[in-house]
C-alpha positions as CSV (number, residue, x, y, z in Angstrom):
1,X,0.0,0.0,0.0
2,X,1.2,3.3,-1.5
3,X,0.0,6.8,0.6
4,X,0.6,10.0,-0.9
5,X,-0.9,13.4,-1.0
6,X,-2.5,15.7,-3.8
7,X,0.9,17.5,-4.1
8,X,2.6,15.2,-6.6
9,X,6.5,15.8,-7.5
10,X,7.8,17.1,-11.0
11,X,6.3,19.5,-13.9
12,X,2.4,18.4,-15.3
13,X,2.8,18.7,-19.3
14,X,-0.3,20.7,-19.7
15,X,-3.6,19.4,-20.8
16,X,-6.5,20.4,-22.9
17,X,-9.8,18.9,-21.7
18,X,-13.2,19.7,-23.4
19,X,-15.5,21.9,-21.3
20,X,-17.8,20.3,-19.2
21,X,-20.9,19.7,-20.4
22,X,-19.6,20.3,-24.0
23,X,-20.4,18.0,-27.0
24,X,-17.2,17.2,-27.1
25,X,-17.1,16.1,-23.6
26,X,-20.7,14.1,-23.8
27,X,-19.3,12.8,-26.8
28,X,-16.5,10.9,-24.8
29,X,-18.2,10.1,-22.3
30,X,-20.5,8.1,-24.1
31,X,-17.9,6.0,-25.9
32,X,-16.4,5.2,-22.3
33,X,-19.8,4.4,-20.7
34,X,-20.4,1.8,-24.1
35,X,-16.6,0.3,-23.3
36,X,-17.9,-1.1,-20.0
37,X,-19.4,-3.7,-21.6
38,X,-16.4,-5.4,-22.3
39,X,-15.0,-5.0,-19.4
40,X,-18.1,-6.7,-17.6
41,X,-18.2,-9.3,-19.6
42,X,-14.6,-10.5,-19.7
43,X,-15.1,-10.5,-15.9
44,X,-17.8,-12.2,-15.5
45,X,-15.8,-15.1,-17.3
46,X,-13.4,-14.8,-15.0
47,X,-13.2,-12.6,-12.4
48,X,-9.5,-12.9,-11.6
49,X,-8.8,-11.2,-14.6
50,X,-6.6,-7.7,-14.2
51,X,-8.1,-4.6,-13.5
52,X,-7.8,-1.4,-11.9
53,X,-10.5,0.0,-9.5
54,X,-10.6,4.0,-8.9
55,X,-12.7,4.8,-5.5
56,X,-13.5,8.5,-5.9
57,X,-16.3,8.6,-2.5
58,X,-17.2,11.8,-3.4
59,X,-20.7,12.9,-2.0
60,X,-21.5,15.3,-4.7
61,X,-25.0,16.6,-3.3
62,X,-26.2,19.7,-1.9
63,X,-23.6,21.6,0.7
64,X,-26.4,23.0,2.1
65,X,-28.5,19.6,2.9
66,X,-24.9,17.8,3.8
67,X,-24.0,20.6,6.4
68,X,-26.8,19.2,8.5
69,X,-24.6,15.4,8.5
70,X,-22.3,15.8,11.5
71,X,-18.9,14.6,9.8
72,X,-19.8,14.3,6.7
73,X,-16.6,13.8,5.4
74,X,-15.9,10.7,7.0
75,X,-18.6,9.2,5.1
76,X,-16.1,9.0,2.5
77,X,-14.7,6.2,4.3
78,X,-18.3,3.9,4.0
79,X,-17.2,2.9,0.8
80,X,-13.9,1.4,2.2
81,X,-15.9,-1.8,2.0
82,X,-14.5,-1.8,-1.6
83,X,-11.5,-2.9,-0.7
84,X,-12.7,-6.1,0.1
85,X,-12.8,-6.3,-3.8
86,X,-8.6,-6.8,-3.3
87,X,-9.5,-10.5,-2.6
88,X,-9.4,-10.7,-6.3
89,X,-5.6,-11.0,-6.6
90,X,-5.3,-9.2,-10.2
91,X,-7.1,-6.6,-8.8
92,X,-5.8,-3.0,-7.7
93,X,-6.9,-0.2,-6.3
94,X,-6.7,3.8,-6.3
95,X,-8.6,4.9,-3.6
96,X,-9.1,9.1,-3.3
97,X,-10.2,11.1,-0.8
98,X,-10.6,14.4,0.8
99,X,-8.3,13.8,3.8
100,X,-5.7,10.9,4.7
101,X,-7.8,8.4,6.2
102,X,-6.1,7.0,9.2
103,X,-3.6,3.7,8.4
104,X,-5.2,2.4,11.0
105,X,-8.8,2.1,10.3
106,X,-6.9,0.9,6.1
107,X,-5.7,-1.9,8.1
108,X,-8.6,-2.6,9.8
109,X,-10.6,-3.3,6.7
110,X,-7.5,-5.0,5.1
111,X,-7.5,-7.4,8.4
112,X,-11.5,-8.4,7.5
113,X,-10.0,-9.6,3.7
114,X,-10.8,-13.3,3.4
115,X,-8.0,-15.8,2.3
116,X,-6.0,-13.0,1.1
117,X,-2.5,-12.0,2.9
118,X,-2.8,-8.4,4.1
119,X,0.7,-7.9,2.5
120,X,-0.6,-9.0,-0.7
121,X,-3.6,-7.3,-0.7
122,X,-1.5,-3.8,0.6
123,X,1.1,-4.0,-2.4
124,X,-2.2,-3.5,-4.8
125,X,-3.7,-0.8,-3.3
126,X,-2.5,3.2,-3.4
127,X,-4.1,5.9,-1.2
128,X,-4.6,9.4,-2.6
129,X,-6.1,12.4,-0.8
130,X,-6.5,16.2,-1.1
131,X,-5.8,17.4,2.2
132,X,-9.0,19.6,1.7
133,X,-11.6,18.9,4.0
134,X,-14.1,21.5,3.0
135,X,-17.5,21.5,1.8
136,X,-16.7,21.3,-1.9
137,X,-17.8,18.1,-3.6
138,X,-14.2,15.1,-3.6
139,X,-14.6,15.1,-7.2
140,X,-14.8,19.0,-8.0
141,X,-11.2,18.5,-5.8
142,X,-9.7,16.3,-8.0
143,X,-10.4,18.0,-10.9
144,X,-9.6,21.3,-9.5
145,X,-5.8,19.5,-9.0
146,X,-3.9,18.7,-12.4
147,X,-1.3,17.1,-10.4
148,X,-3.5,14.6,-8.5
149,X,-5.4,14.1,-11.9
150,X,-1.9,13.0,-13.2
151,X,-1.2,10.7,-10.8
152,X,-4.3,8.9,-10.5
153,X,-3.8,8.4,-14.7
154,X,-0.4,7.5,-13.8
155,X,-1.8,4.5,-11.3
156,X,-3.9,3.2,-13.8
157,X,-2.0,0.5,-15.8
158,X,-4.9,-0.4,-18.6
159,X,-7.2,1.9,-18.9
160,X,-9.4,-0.9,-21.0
161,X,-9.5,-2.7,-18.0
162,X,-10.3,0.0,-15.3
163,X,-14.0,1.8,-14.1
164,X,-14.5,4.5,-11.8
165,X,-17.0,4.0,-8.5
166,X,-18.8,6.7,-7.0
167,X,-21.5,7.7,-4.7
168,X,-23.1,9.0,-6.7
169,X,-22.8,10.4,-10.4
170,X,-23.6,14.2,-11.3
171,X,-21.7,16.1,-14.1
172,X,-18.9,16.4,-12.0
173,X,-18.2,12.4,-11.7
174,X,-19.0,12.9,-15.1
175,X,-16.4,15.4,-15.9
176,X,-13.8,13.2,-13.7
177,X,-14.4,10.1,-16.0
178,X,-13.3,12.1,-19.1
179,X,-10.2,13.4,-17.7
180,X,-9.2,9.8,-16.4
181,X,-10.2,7.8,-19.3
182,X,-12.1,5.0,-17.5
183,X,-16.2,4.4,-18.0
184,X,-18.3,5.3,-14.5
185,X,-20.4,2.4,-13.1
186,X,-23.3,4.7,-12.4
187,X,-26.1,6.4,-13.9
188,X,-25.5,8.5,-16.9
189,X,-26.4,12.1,-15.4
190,X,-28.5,13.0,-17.8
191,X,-30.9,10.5,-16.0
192,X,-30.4,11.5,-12.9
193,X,-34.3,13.4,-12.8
194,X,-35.6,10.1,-12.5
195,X,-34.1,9.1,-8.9
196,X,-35.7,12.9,-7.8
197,X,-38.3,13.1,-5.3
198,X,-40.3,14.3,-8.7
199,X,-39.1,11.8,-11.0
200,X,-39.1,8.8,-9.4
201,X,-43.2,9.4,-9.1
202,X,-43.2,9.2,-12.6
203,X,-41.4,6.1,-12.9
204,X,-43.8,4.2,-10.1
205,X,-46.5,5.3,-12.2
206,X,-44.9,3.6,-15.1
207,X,-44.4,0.2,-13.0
208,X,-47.6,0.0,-12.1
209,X,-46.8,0.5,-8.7
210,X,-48.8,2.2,-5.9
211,X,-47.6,5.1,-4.3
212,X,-49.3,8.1,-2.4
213,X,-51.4,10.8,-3.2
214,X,-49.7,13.7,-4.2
215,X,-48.1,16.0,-6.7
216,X,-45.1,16.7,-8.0
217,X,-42.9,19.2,-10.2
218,X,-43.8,21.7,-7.8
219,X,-41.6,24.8,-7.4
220,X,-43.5,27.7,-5.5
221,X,-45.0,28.2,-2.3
222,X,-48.4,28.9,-3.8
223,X,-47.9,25.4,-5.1
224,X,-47.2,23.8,-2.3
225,X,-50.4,25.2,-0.4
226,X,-52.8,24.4,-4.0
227,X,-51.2,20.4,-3.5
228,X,-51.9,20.8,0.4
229,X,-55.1,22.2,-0.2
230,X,-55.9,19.3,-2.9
231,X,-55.0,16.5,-0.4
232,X,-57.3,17.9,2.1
233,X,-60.4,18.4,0.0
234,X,-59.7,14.3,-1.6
235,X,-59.6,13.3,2.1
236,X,-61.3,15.1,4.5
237,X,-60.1,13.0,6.9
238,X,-56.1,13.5,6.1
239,X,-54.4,14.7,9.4
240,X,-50.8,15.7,7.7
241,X,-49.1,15.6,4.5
242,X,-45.2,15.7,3.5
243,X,-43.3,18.2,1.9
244,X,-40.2,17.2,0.1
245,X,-37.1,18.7,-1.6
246,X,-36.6,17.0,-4.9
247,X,-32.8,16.2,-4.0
248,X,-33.5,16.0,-0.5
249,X,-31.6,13.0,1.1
250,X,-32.0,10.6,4.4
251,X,-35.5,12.5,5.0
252,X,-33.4,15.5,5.9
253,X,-35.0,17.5,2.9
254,X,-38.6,16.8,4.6
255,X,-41.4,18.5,6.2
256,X,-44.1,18.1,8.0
257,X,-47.7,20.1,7.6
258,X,-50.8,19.5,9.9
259,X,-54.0,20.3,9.2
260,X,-55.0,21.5,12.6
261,X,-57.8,24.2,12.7
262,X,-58.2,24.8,9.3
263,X,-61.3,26.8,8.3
264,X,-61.5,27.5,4.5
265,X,-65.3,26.7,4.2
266,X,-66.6,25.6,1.1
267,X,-63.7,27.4,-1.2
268,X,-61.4,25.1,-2.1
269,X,-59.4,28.9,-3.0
270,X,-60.1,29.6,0.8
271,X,-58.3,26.6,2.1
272,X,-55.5,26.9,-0.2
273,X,-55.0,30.6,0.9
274,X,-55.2,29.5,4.4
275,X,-52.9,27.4,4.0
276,X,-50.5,29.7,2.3
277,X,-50.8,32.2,5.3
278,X,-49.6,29.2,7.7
279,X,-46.9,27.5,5.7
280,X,-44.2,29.9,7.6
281,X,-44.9,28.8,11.0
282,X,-46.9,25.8,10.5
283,X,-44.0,23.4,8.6
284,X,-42.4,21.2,11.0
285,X,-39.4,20.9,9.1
286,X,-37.3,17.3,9.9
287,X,-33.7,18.8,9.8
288,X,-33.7,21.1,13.4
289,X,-31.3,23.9,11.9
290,X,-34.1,24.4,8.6
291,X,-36.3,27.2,8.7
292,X,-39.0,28.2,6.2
293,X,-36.9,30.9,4.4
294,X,-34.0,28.6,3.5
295,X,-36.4,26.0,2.7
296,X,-38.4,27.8,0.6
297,X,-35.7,29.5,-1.5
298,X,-34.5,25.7,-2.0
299,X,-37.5,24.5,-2.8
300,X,-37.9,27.2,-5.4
301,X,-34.5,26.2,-6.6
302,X,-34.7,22.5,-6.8
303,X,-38.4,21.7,-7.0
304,X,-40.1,19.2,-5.2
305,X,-43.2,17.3,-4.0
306,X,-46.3,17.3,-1.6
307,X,-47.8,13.9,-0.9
308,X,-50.3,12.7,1.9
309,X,-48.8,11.2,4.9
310,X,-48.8,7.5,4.9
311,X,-51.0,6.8,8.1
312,X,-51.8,3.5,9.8
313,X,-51.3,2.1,13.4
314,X,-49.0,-0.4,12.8
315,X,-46.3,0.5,10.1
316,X,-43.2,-0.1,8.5
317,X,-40.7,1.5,6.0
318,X,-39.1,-1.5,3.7
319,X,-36.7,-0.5,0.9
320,X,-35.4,-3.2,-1.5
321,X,-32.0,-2.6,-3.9
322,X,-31.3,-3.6,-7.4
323,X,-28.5,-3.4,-9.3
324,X,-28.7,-2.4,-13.3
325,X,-25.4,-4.3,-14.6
326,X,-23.1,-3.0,-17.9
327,X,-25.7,-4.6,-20.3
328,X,-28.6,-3.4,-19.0
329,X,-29.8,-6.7,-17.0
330,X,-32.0,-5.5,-13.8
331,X,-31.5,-7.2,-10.7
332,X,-33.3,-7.3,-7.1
333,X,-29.9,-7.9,-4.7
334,X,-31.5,-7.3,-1.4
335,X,-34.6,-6.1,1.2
336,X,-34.0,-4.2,3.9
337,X,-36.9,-3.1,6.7
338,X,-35.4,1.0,7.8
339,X,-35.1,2.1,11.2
340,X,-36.4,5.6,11.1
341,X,-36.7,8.5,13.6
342,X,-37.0,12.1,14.2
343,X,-40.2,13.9,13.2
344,X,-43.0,11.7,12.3
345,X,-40.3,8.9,11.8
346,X,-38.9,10.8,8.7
347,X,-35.4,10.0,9.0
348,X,-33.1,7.1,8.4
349,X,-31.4,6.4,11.4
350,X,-30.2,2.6,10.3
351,X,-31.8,-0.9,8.5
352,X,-32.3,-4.7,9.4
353,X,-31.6,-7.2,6.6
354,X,-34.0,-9.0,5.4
355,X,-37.3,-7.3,5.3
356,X,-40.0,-8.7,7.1
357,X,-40.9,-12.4,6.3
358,X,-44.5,-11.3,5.9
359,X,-44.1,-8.7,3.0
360,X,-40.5,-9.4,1.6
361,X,-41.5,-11.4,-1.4
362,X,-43.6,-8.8,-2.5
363,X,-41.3,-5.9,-2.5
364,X,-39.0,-8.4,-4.6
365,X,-41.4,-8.3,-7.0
366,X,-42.5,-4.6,-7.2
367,X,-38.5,-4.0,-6.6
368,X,-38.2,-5.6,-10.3
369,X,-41.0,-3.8,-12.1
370,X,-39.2,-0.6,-10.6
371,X,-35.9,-1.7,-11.7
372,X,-37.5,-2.7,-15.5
373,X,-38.9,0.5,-15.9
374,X,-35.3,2.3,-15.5
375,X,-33.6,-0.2,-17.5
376,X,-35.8,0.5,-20.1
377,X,-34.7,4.2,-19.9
378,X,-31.4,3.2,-19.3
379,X,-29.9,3.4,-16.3
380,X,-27.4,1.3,-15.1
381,X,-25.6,0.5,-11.2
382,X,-27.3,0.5,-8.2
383,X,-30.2,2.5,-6.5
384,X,-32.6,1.6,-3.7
385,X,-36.8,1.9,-3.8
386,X,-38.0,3.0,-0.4
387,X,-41.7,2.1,0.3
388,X,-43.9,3.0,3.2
389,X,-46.0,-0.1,4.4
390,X,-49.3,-0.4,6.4
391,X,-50.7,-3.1,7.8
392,X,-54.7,-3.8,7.3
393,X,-57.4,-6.1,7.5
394,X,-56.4,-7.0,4.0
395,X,-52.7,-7.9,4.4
396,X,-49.6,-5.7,4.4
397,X,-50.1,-2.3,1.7
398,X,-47.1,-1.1,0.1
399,X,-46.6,2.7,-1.2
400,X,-43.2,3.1,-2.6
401,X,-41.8,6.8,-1.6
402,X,-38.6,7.2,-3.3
403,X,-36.0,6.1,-5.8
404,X,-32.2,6.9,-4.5
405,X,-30.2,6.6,-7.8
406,X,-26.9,6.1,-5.7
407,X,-25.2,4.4,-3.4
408,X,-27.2,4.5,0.2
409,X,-27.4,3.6,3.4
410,X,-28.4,0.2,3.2
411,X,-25.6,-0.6,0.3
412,X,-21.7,-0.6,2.9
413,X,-23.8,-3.4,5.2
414,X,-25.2,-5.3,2.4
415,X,-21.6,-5.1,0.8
416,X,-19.7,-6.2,3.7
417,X,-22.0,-9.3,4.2
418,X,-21.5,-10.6,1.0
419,X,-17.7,-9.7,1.0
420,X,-17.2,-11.2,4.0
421,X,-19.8,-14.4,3.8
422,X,-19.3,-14.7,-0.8
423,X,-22.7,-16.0,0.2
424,X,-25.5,-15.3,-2.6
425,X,-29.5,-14.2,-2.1
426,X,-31.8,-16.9,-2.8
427,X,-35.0,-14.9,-4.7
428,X,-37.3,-17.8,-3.9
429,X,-37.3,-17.0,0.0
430,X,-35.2,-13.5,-0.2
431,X,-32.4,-14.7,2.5
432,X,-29.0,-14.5,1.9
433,X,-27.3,-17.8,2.3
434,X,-23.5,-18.4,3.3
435,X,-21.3,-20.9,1.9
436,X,-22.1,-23.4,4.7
437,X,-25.8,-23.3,4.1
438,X,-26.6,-20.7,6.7
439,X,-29.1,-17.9,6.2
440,X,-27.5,-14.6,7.5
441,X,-29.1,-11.4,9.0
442,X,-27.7,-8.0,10.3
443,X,-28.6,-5.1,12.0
444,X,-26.9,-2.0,10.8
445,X,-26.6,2.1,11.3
446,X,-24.6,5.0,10.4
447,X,-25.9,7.1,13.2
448,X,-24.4,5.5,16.3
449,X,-23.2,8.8,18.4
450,X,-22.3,10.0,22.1
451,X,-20.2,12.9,23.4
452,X,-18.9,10.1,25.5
453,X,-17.3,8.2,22.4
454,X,-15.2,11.6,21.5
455,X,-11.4,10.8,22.2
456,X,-11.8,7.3,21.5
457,X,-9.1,6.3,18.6
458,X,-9.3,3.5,15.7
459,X,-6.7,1.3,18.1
460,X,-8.7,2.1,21.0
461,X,-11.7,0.8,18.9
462,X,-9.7,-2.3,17.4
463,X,-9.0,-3.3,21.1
464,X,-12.1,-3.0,22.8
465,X,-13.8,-5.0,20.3
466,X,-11.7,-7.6,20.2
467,X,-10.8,-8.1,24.1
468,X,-14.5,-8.3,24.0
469,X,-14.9,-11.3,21.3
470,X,-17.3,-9.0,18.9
471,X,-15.0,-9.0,15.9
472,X,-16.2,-10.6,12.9
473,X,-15.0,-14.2,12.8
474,X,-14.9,-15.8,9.5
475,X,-15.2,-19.5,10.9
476,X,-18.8,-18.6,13.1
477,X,-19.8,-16.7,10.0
478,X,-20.7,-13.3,13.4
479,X,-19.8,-10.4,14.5
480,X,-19.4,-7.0,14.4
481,X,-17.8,-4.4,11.7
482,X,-17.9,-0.8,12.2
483,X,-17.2,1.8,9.3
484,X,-16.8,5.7,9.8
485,X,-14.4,4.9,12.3
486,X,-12.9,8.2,11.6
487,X,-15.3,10.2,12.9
488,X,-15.0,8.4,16.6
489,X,-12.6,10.4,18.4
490,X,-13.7,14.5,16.8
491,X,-17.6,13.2,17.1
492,X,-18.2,10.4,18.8
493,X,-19.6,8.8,15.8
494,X,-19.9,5.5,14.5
495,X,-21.0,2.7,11.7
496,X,-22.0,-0.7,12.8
497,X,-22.6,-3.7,11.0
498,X,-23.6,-7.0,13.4
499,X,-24.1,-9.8,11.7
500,X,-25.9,-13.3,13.3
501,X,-27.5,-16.3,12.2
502,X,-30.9,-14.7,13.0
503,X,-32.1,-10.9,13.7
504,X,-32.2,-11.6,17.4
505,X,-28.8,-12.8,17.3
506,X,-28.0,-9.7,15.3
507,X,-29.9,-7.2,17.3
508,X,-28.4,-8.9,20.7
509,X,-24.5,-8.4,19.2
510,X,-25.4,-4.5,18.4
511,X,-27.1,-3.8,21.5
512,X,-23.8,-6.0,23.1
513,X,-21.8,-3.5,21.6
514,X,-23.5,-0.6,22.5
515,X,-22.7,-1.8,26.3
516,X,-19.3,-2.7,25.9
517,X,-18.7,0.9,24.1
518,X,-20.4,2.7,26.9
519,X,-18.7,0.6,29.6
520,X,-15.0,1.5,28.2
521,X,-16.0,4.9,27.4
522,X,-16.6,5.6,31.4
523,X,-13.2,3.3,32.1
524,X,-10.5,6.2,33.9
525,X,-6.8,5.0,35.0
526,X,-6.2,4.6,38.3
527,X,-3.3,7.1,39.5
């Protein structure tokens, strides 16, 4: 393993690159894109064939919705589950971030490799940062850096055999593809509408799939009270409706309205002007630092939706992930049920794997016809369908809500199960099954935090965990793995994976964790 920073030794011949967004550029970038397919297919044949992975984490979203993530950019570091992909022993890596990531918490994913020497696996693998920690998106870094551009090219040994992975994909991963001549597993930009809150409404209609009532492609705040209004007069009996950014993420772009002593008469006008008057003060907005100005001038910029609230005593919020390979083959890989909190259970706080027992089959299937329809518009890598899900008289009743066309929080756990297990999900009863015929389960979250964690350091981490016996262990097939483990001394924050043979097992080794955590957090020396 090879560290290095974004300052790069010796003169950069200069280089010419086509404007972003530019014919010229889209023009490229297209003929990269259609050279994946090669790629895939030789390894499928034989995935121990060379190539060269680039791992640019960037989170290229809204600053303003990812200043409300404390550390956000230590979630570069969930996609350090890809170097599990070094067990592949042609394989190598360039992995780029914002900041050095600690050796340490390297070594601790290198340690979870199976079969694979960590020497081995180190001599394959090169580290490359900015040493920028600001708000502007990894990738715009990179680019804005001809040095580090150049060495990145430099690592690459075959650029035939070599794709970029992202987060997510925007112009500027698009734009970063280009300069490094390597396709992008990810969706081409120009389709990125269809994961929006507006979009993706579209698409479910397209499926066939249910989903709430609601409108979308709304920009103003007269619109927002005319959809309000609507909702209202369709169902008198509606107690709250949703409010959502279009590129709103992990419910932090949501917000609440109650219809609490409304008296617009007869006039549907009336209602909706009422409404108007209130939306100021009468928004519960999800994120606690958003207030109605900010949102609305968002909202005005982005677009968005207004959709009743899903209500029902007994409810759950599923999400399944697909995968779109190189050729355009859709594919359900996994169900999820979320853990959500914050206002009215709006925000993703973590996920249990599988889904339900009572419902999972279904969201399989209504996972696929999602997955169809933006195959058919071509889209390609992986994206997750969130539904809302009530339970009636009738059986369980599914509403998907959104379509995130990115990596997300339910794809790092997922990842390092099947690294770690090279088990495989069986679609006929939706569990994933390990080598040795076991079904596995997890419980997983990104949003594990205590001022009491702060000070705590990756060796301090590595310790604890193991004098306790909670480290994954390969033979049992349990355990634990954490990820943002950077973020545990500055914040106190932390990623968990625990992994059993059943959810109780899996929800016991979390909670197990959670003790042994706060127990060693409270240890002092003794003079």
């Amino acid at each position: 393993m090879r560290w290095a920073s974004g300052a790069d030794r010796g003169m950069v011949a200069p280089m010419t690159w086509p404007a972003p967004g530019s014919p010229q550029e889209l023009a490229i970038w297209d003929r990269l894109q259609a050279s994946s397919v090669a790629l895939y297919r030789a390894l499928s044949r034989d995935p121990n064939q060379p190539q060269d992975v680039v791992v640019v984490p960037s989170l290229s979203l809204d600053p303003r919705e990812l200043s409300k993530i404390t550390g956000v950019w230590h979630y570069e570091e969930r996609m350090l589950v890809n170097l599990m992909l070094l067990r592949q022993p042609r394989t190598r890596m360039i992995y780029v971030t914002s900041q050095q990531i600690d050796p340490k918490v390297v070594d601790y994913y290198l340690s979870l490799l199976p079969g694979v020497p960590n020497t081995h696996a180190r001599q394959r693998l090169v580290m490359l940062h900015c040493g920028d920690s600001s708000r502007v998106p990894l990738s715009q870094k990179i680019i804005d850096r001809p040095r580090l551009l150049r060495r990145v090219i430099q690592e690459i040994r075959t650029p035939d055999r070599a794709h970029l992975v992202c987060f997510n994909s925007t112009a500027l991963e698009r734009t970063l593809a280009v300069r490094l001549g390597v396709p992008l597993h990810s969706v081409d930009p120009r389709l990125n509408d269809l994961g929006s809150k507006s979009g993706c409404r579209e698409i479910f209609r397209e499926a066939g799939i249910d989903l709430p009532y609601g409108h979308e492609r709304l920009r103003t705040a007269h619109e927002i009270a005319t959809a309000l209004a609507d909702i209202k007069r369709r169902d008198p009996t509606a107690r709250r409706a949703v409010v959502k950014l279009n590129e709103g993420f992990s419910g932090e772009g949501n917000a609440i309205f109650r219809y609490e002593d409304l008296d617009g008469g007869e006039s549907e006008v009336g209602l909706r002007d009422q409404i108007l008057d209130r939306l100021p003060y009468q928004l519960q907005f999800v994120a606690p630092s958003e207030r109605w100005s900010t949102f609305e001038e968002k909202f005005q910029e982005m677009g968005g939706i207004v959709e009743a609230f899903v209500e029902g005593d007994r409810k759950a919020s599923p999400s399944v992930q697909c995968r779109i390979n190189a050729i355009g083959e859709p594919q359900v890989i996994s169900t999820h049920d979320q853990v959500l909190g914050g206002v009215d259970q709006q925000i993703f706080e973590g996920c249990t794997f599988p889904a339900a027992d009572a419902y999972r089959l279904a969201l399989q299937r209504s996972g696929a016809k999602v997955a169809s329809a933006l195959a058919r518009r071509g889209v390609i890598g992986r994206f997750a369908i969130d539904f809302m899900s009530v339970q009636t008289s009738r059986g369980w009743v599914h509403k998907a809500i959104e379509v995130n066309l990115r990596k997300g929080g339910t794809t790092h756990p997922f990842l390092t199960l099947k690294f770690l297990t090279s088990g495989e999900l069986n679609h006929d009863d939706g569990l994933f099954y390990a080598p040795s015929g076991r079904p596995k389960f997890y419980f997983a979250t990104d949003t594990l935090q205590a001022d009491r964690y702060r000070g705590l350091l990756p060796e301090d981490l590595v310790d604890i965990v193991v004098y306790h016996g909670l480290h994954f262990h390969g033979p049992t097939e349990r355990g634990v793995v954490f990820h943002l483990i950077g973020a545990l001394s500055e914040f106190g924050k932390l990623g968990i994976v625990a992994i059993g043979d059943n959810l109780k097992q899996a929800r016991f080794l979390y909670k197990r964790t959670l003790q042994v955590l706060d127990e060693e957090a409270g240890w002092e020396p003794r003079p």
